[in-house]
N, C-alpha and C positions, 0 to 999 in steps of 0.2 A: 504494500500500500504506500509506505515512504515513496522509495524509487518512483512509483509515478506519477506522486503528487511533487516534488521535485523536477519529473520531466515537465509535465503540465506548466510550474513557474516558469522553468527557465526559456520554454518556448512561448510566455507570454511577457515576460521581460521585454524583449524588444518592439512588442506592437505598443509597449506602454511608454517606454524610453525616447518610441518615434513619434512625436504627434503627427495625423493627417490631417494636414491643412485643408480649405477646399479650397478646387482651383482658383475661383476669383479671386479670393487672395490672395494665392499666391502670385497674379497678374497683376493685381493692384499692388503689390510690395516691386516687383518686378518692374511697374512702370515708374515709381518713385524715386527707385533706385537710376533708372534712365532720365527720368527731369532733373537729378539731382549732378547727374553728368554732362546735360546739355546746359549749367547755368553756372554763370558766374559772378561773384562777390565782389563787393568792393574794396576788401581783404579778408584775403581768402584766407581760413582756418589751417594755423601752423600744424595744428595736431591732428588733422582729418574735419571728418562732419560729423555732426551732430542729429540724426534724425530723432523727430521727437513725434507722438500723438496725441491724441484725446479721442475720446468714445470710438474704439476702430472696432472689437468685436473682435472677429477670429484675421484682421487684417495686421492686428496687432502683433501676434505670433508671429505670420509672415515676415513683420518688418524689424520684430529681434532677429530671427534666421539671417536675414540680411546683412545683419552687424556683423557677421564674421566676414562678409564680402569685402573688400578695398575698394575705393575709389580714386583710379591713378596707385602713388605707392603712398598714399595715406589711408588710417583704417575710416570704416564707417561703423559709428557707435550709435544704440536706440538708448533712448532715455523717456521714460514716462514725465510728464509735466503738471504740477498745481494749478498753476494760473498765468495769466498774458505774462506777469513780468519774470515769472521764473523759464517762460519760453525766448523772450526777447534779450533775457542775458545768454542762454545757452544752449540754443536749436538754430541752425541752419535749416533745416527743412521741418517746417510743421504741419502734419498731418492731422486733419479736424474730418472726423466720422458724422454718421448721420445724426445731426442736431437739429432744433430749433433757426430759424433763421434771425433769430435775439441774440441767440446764444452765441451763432457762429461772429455775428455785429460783435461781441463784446471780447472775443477772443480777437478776432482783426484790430480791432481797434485799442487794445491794451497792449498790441505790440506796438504800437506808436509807428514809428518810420525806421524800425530796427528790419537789418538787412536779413531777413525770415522769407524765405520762399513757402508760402502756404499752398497748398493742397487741399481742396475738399472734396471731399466724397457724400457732398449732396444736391442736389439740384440748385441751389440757391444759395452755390458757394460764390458763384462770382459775382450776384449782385453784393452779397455780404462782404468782399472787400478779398477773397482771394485770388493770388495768382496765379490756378490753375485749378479745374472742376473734372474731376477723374469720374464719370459716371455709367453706370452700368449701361446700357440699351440693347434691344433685340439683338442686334447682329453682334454682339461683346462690348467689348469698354471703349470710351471714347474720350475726349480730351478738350475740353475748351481752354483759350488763353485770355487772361485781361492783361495784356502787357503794358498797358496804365498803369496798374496796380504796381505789377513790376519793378519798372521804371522807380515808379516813389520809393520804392524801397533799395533802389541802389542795384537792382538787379538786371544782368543782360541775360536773354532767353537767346539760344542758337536759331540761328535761323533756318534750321533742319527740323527743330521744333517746331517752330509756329507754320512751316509746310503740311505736316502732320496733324497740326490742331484741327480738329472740325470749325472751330470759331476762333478768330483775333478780335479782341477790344482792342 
């Protein structure tokens, strides 16, 4: 009875050790990681980037996995976030999940004009002051840019990106 309850562990060790993501996720961590590559800072992070979120769901997982990835031959680090100011001292890329469109106003806007490439992942990120609206649609994920938004914050978007984008502000 040992022995097989033993084998049973040790063959369920690893479906536990591995979480399964679902694919969206992992396309949306995957496209972030690729905005995070076509954009650049006003000065640019000695130590790597910073990607940070709020309310992401199972996108959140995805985007620690990521942190092992490099960006160039600097690493890229996830960091969970409090509030605007503890994002706008210490996230290059902040990613905002499905909220409120208050909610998302009050994140935008508590980062002041700190050089923060935002990400939403809700329909009504980019009236809310983001620079970039990651949204799901029938045919897969799609991308809108406000490179207004951008701009105020110090940020230049490749221009291979905004080819891509379904929408330019």
């Amino acid at each position: 009875m040992k022995p097989a309850l033993l084998l049973c562990l040790a063959l369920a060790l690893p479906a536990v050790a591995q979480i399964e993501l679902p694919e969206e996720a992992r396309l949306r961590a995957a496209f972030v990681y690729r905005f995070s590559q076509f954009t650049e800072w006003p000065n640019p992070p000695q130590g790597g980037l910073t990607l940070c979120g709020v309310q992401l769901g199972a996108a959140e997982q995805a985007l620690r996995q990521l942190s092992v990835r490099s960006r160039g031959t600097a690493p890229l680090r996830y960091r969970e976030v409090e509030s605007p100011r503890d994002a706008a001292q210490h996230c290059q890329v902040l990613v905002l999940g499905q909220s409120e469109p208050a909610s998302l106003r009050r994140w935008v806007e508590g980062l002041g004009e700190a050089p923060v490439l935002v990400v939403g992942l809700a329909p009504e990120s980019l009236r809310a002051g983001a620079s970039i609206a990651l949204l799901t649609e029938p045919q897969g994920l799609a991308f809108s840019i406000n490179q207004t938004e951008a701009r105020r914050r110090g940020l230049a978007l490749s221009s291979q990106m905004l080819k891509l984008a379904r929408e330019v502000r």
